[in-house]
Phi, psi and omega in degrees: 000312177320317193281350182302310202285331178288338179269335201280320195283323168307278181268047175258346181274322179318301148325315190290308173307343160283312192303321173275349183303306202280014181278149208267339183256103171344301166305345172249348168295318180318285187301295208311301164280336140319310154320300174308295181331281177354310226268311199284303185326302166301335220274306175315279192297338177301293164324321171286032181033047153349153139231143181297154174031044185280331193270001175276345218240173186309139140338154161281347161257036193263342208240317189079047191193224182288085177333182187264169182269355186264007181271185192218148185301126180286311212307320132045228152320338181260322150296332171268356171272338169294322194272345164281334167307303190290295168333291224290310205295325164304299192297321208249016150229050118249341163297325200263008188275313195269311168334274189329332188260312176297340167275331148304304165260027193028036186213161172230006166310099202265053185219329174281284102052291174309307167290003169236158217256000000 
């Protein structure tokens, strides 16, 4: 039931994130790849076999050896929290990247955007 429920939320952001990538306003292309990032980050930790009540269970190094069956791959977790870092930082230039253009061009249209030289 979990991984059920863990694919519908992957893809329904995925969806959201295309959808909002192929919108006519700059400020929802921005978000719309955020959303996707998002998306791949769950998309990570669903495949890294979480296990329930894993933060409860032995160190992964307690034995010095072949982890336990309740830990969970640190490595994981530990790539999607870099990637949540580098996102958050990508996300706040590209905002401020999109401020910079509607202040050149009083438009956030990028099909307008597109047309002038």
């Amino acid at each position: 039931m979990t991984a059920f429920v863990l694919a519908v939320a992957v893809g329904a952001l995925f969806a959201l994130g295309t959808y909002l990538i192929l919108q006519r306003e700059l400020i929802r292309v921005v978000w719309g790849l955020v959303i996707v990032s998002q998306a791949a980050n769950v998309y990570l930790l669903a495949m890294g076999e979480i296990v329930p009540g894993s933060f409860e269970s032995v160190p992964v190094l307690a034995g010095h050896g072949e982890p336990g069956p309740g830990t969970t791959d640190p490595l994981v977790q530990a790539l999607v929290l870099t990637a949540i870092v580098i996102g958050f930082g990508m996300t706040a230039f590209a905002l401020v990247l999109s401020y910079r253009v509607y202040e050149e061009h009083d438009t956030l249209d990028v099909t307008e955007l597109g047309d002038r030289e």
